[in-house]
MIFIKOL-882607 format. One record per residue (C-alpha): x, y, z. Coordinates in steps of 0.02 Angstrom, whole numbers, plus 50000, padded with zeros to 5 digits. Layout:
% residues N
XYZ;...
END
This chain:
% residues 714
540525560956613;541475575556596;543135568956597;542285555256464;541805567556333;543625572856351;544575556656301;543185554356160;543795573556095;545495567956092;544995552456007;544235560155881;545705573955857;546535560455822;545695551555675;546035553355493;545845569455362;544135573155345;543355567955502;543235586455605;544735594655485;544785599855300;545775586355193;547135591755065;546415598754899;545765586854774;547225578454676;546505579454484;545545591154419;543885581754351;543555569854501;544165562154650;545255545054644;545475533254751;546275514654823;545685498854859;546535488454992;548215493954969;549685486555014;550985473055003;552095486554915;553545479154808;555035485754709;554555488454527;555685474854410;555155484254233;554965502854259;556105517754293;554885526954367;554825520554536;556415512854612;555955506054780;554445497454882;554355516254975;554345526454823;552835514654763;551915519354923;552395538054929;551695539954748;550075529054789;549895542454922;550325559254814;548875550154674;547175546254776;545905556954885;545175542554954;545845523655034;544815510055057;545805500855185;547425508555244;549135514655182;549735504155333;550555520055408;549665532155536;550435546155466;550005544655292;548045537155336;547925554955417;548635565055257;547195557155161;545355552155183;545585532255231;544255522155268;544565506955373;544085489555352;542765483055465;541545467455464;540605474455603;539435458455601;540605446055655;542035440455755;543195426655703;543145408355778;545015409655822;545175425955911;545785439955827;546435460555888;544635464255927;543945449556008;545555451856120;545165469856121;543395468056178;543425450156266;544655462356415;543705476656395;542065468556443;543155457056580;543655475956648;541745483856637;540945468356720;539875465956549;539725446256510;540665444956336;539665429456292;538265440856258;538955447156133;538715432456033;537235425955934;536845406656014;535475392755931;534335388156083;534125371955985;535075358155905;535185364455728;535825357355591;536225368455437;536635366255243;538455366855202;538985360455057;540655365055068;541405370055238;542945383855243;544415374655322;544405388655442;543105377755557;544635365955607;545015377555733;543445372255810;542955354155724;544775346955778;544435355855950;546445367655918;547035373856078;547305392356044;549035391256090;550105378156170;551765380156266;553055369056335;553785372956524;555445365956531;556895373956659;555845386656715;555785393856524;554225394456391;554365387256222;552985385056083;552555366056085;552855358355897;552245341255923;552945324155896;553555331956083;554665320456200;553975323656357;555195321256537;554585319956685;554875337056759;553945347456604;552595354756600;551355360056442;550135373556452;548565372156337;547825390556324;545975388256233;545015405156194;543285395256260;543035383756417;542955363456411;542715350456488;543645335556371;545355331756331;546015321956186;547835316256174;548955307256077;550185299856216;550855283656270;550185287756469;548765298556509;549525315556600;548955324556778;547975339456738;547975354456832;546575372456796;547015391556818;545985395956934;545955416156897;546215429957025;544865439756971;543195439857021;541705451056989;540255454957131;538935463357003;538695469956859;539295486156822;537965499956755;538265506056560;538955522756620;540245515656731;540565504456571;540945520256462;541985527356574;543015510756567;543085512156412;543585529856399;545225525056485;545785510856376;545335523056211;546715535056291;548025524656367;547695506456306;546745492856413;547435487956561;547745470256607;546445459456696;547185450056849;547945433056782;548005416356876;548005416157076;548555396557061;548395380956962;547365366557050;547275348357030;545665341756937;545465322756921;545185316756761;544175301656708;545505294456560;544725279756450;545965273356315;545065276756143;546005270855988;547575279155943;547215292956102;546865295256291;545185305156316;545015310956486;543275318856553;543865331556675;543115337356850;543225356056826;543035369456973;541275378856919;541035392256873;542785391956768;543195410756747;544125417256601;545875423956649;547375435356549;548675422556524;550015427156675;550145422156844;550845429456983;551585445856841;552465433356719;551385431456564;551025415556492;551505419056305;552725413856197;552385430256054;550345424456039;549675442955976;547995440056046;548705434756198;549805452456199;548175460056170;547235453956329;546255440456274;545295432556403;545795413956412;545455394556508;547135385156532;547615369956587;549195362056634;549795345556601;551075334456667;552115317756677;552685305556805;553705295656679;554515301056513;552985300156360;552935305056177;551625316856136;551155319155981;549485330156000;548345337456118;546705342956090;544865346156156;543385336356124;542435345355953;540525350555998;540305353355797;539675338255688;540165336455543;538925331255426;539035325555226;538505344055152;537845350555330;538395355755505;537595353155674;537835366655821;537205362355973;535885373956055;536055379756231;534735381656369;535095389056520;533605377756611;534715363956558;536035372156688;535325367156826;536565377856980;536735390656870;538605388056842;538845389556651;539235372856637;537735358056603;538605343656683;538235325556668;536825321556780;536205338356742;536485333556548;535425316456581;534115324956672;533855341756572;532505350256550;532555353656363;533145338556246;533385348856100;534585357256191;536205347356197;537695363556236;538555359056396;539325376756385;538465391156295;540175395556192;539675377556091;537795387756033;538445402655921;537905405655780;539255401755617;538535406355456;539105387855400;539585385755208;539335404955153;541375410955224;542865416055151;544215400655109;545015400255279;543815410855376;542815403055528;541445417455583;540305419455722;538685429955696;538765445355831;537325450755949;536785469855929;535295467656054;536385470956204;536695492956260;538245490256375;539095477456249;538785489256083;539575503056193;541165491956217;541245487556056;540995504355959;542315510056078;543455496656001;542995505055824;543655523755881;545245514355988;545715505155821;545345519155704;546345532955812;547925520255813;547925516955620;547345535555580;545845530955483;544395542555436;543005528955464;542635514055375;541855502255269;540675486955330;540925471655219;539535459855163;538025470055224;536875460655126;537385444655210;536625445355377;535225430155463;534455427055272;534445410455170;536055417855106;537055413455243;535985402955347;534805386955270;533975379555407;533785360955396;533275357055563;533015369555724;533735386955696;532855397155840;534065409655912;533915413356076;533935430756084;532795436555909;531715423155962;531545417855800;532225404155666;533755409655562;533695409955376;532095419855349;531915437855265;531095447255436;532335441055538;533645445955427;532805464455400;532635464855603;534635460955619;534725473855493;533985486455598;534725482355755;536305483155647;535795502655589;535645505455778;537485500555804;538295510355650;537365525655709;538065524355876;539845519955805;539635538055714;539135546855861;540735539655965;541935543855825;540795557955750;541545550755580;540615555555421;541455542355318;540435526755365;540625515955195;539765498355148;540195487955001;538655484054887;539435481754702;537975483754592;536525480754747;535145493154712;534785496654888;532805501654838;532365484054774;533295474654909;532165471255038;533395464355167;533945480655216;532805492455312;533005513855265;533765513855435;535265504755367;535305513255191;535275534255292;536805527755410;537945524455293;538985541055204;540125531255048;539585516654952;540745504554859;540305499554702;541485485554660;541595481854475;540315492454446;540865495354256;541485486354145;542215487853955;540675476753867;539325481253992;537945486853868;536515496853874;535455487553969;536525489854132;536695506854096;534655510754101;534725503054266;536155511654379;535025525554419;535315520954602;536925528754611;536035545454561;534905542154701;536295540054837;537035555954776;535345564754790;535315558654983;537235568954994;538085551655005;539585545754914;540145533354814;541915524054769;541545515654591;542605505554520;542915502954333;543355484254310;544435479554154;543195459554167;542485455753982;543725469853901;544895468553761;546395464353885;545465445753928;545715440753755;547405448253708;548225450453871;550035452953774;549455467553679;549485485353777;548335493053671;547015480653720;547445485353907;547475506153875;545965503853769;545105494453927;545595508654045;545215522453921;543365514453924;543175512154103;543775530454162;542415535753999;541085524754082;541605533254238;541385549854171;539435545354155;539235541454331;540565557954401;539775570454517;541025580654570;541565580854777;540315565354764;541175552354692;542815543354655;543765534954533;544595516354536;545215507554412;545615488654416;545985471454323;544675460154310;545045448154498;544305455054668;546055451654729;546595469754783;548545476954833;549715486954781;551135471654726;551825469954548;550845463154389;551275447654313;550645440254149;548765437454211;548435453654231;549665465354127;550565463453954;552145467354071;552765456354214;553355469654383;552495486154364;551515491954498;549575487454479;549025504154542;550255515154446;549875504154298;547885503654309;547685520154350;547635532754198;548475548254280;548875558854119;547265556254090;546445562154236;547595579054236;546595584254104;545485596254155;543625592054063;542685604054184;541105596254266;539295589154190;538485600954119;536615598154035;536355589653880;536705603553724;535015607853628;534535593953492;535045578153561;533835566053620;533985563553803;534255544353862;532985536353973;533075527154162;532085508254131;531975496354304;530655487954371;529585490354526;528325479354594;528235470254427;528055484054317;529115493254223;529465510454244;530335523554143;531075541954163;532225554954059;534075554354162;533805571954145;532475573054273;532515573654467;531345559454518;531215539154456;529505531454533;529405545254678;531335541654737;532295560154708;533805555954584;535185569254553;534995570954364;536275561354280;535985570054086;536425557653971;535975559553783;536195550253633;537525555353499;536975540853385;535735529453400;535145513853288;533035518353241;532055529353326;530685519453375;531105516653551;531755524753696;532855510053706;533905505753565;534975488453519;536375500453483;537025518553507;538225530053580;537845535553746;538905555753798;538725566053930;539345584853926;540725592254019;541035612154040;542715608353966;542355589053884;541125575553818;541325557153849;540535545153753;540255527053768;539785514653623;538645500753646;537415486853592;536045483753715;536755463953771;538365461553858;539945456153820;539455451453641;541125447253563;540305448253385;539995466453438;541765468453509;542335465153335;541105474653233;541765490153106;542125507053164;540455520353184;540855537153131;539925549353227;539715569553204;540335579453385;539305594453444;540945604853426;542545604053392;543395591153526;545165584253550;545415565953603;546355564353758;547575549953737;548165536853840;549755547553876;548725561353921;549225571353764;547765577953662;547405571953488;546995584953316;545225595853357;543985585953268;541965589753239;541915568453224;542635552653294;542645534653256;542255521753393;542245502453392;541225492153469;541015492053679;542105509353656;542335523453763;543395539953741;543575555453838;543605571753730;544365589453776;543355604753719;544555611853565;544805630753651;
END
């Protein structure tokens, strides 16, 4: 254990700015900035500022504290605080770096990888209305790679394929099988890799860790590959258009790195490089064929708006071998059960992924297998030079958001149906248990989530556990030009994170602004970002929280704009979004409201009643808030802590930002109403788009869904 706690030191030595070292001093004076998923750097077309792809990056780097995602070089990741991107609650259908990652590792530690899977113990069919394309992988039954032996050399097959009769193709699948489909004018010989390895027992966690520990400090070594490949008969019935043969696999059918006897089986397959754990066949000819596909039989059925996934039960397998053969199939014990392997039972949130994405649901009730895989996290954040990093889609877990249950739904190891809110709140916790442990391995403090506008303290799907493991919060397009009042009363959650010492990236989103309906004018987009980085201003607590600045799309990089999201086609979208004169102006930090002014109020609802609170004060229904000390510089009536319209400021030491509103959203009637004049406790300077500071006034005029920062006149 000694020499363990070692190679996790040097691991975490390793990792990004911030994580056991002081980062570099704060880049503006005001606030911290930040990135969102940079990347895909280009050469600027219309601006003299930046000449090359490099020099795009290199200022990106030079004008942010914080990265969500990765500068996409080690070097710089450690020069700044850059947190990864993780989706720590599932692994991808068609295997990706960490399912290769952890599918050896666990091979290594004698840990059963399946287990790290979520599996139906019933036939359930679920509601998907519209299934991502990224279940083809699994509903045309892909091979995970494919290659053609020819001469003694490997090529990638690319089917139609003329077959002769001395080739050989090798189908490499990422999950056992037992069915063949192919496209071919005679039915091949089929021949299994029948792997070299073999475990006796389990091995105990500790030994696991210390597995581990190695691969974290020198990379994972390689499994054993094939020993040999062995004849199987197959049963091949003529369908129409294809051969399907029903093969007579040797049981139990191991998993395997693709090589045999030291030559790997790869023709550049990433995963593959990365020690995925496969099952491989290999076909062949006794007289020259065209091919012109091979696949496996699909387990998924495709239904009109749903999916069934066969459950598994291991009293179905009746020897114990992984594999529920036919007469044990036609004599098993459970009916609702209809897996023949247990691969065919995980769980896939069907009809609530990405376009493109196939996802299964991981298991975070099993100690050895959590180990493994928080090891993965500090292996993958010590090669990219990340800080920590942030766990997508945390409120889509086992709910009715991501599961709708139409028929069976039990999951074998929560015991209980998908889709409800308990099991949901219990994966949440289990969930907690894992981050927590992924901190102590990396000792990170920059454990993020992505929430948007969530409040955390009326969302019952996630447990406290979950909320006090995280560190930074992402609020993605958490402001926006037109918001209103009414939004504002509400965001007192943010206030409340920051009383609990966490952090928070929030993101001012141009969506609803001026720029939507005049993108060809650039005072409509300056005006935009002037508001945001004012509404921003509200929400600042210095050290706490950071500054982005975006169009209105979720789509994130760092490429050039074009005419749907800039008045100019080839800038940079971060050097164009983000308003860096502006932010070198130094407007001190909040201060209280100034004597006078009536303070605005906190309005949200709990348990069906509505509650209220000053934004001056420290609690909001018993939950401690940092106080956020908003006042009103104008206000319509008096009547009501809650006017239709008004100008919301908040004092700097060295500023006051203002923000003027009507209490609806994006009212474009509003958007177009007449200028308000309003009287300035002082004599302020408008800082300009440019960063240059207008005459000292004691007044200002402000249109409608308006924001300005103002410099204290010294």
């Amino acid at each position: 254990m000694k020499a363990f706690r070692g190679v996790v030191k040097s691991v975490m030595m390793a990792l990004g700015c911030g994580l056991i070292a002081p980062c570099n001093a704060q880049v503006y004076p005001s606030t911290g900035t930040a990135w969102v998923l940079p990347g895909h750097w280009e050469a600027p077309l219309t601006t003299a500022a930046l000449d090359t792809a490099e020099d795009v990056k290199q200022w990106e780097a030079q004008h942010a504290d914080l990265v969500f995602g990765s500068m996409r070089d080690p070097s710089i990741n450690r020069q700044m605080i850059t947190i990864g991107y993780m989706y720590s609650q599932k692994l991808d259908c068609k295997p990706s770096k960490p399912s290769a990652w952890l599918s050896a590792a666990a091979k290594e530690a004698g840990v059963e990888f399946e287990d790290l899977y979520l599996h139906f113990a019933n036939d359930t069919l679920l509601a998907a209305p519209k299934l991502s394309q990224g279940v083809d992988y699994l509903l045309q039954g892909q091979p995970l790679h494919q290659i053609l032996l020819r001469d003694g050399n490997y090529a990638t097959a690319r089917y139609p394929l003329m077959i002769q009769p001395d080739d050989e193709l090798i189908l490499i699948s990422s999950y056992p099988f037992d069915t063949l489909n192919i496209q071919a004018g005679v039915a091949p010989q089929v021949m299994q890799g029948i792997p070299a390895y073999r475990f006796s027992s389990p091995i105990t966690e500790t030994q696991a860790n210390a597995v581990t520990s190695v691969k974290q400090n020198s990379g994972l070594k390689r499994s054993s590959g094939l020993a040999r490949w062995q004849s199987v008969h197959a049963d091949w019935q003529q369908q129409q258009g294809y051969w399907q043969g029903k093969l007579e696999l040797n049981h139990p059918w191991r998993s395997s790195h693709a090589s045999i006897d030291g030559r790997a089986i790869n023709t550049g397959l990433a995963s593959l490089q990365q020690g995925l754990q496969v099952w491989m066949v290999k076909l062949s000819w006794k007289v020259a064929t065209k091919l012109d596909s091979v696949g496996f039989q699909p387990w998924l059925k495709q239904q009109q708006g749903a999916l069934m996934i066969p459950g598994w039960d291991s009293a179905n397998d009746i020897n114990q071998d992984g594999y529920v053969s036919d007469s044990e199939f036609s004599t098993r014990k459970n009916q609702t059960a209809s897996a023949r392997f247990r691969h065919q039972a995980r769980l896939i949130p069907a009809g609530h992924m990405w376009p493109g994405t196939c996802w299964y649901r991981v298991n975070f009730g099993n100690p050895k297998l959590n180990a493994l895989h928080a090891d993965w996290y500090a292996y993958d954040w010590q090669q990219q030079g990340l800080t920590g990093a942030y766990n997508d889609d945390m409120a889509k877990l086992l709910g009715n958001n991501q599961f709708v249950v139409n028929q069976g739904g039990l999951i074998s190891e929560l015991n209980t149906v998908a889709g409800g809110s308990e099991i949901s709140r219990h994966y949440a916790e289990q969930m907690a248990a894992f981050l927590a442990l992924v901190k102590q391995k990396t000792q990170t403090r920059w454990l993020a989530a992505n929430i948007s506008e969530l409040n955390l303290w009326h969302y019952q799907g996630w447990p406290a556990s979950l909320r006090h493991v995280m560190d930074v919060w992402l609020r993605e397009h958490y402001l926006t030009p037109a918001m209103g009042l009414n939004r504002l009363y509400r965001y007192w959650d943010n206030f409340a994170l920051a009383q609990q010492k966490d952090k928070s990236l929030i993101m001012a989103s141009m969506k609803g602004g001026r720029s939507q309906r005049v993108p060809l004018l650039p005072a409509a987009w300056h005006q935009d970002i002037t508001t945001g980085l004012a509404l921003y201003y509200l929400f600042n607590l210095p050290q706490q929280t950071y500054y982005h600045s975006w169009n209105s799309s979720f789509y994130y990089g760092s490429g050039n704009t074009d005419e749907a999201n800039w008045y100019r086609q080839g800038v940079p979208k971060n050097w164009a979004y983000q308003p860096s004169e502006m932010l070198a102006v130094d407007i001190g930090e909040p201060v209280p409201p100034p004597k006078g002014y009536r303070v605005v109020y906190w309005r949200d609802e709990f348990a069906g009643k509505t509650h209220t609170v000053k934004t001056t004060s420290s609690q909001f229904n018993g939950i401690a808030v940092t106080p956020a000390n908003w006042f009103w510089l104008y206000r319509s009536g008096w009547g009501s802590n809650f006017p239709r319209h008004g100008v919301i400021a908040r004092q700097y030491s060295q500023g006051l930002v203002l923000y003027r509103a009507m209490d609806e959203a994006n009212n474009v009637s509003f958007t177009q109403t007449d200028p308000l004049r309003v009287s300035l406790p002082g004599d302020y300077q408008r800082v300009l788009a440019d960063g240059t500071l207008g005459e000292a006034v004691r007044y200002i005029e402000l249109s409608g869904y308006e924001g300005v920062v103002l410099k204290k006149a010294e």
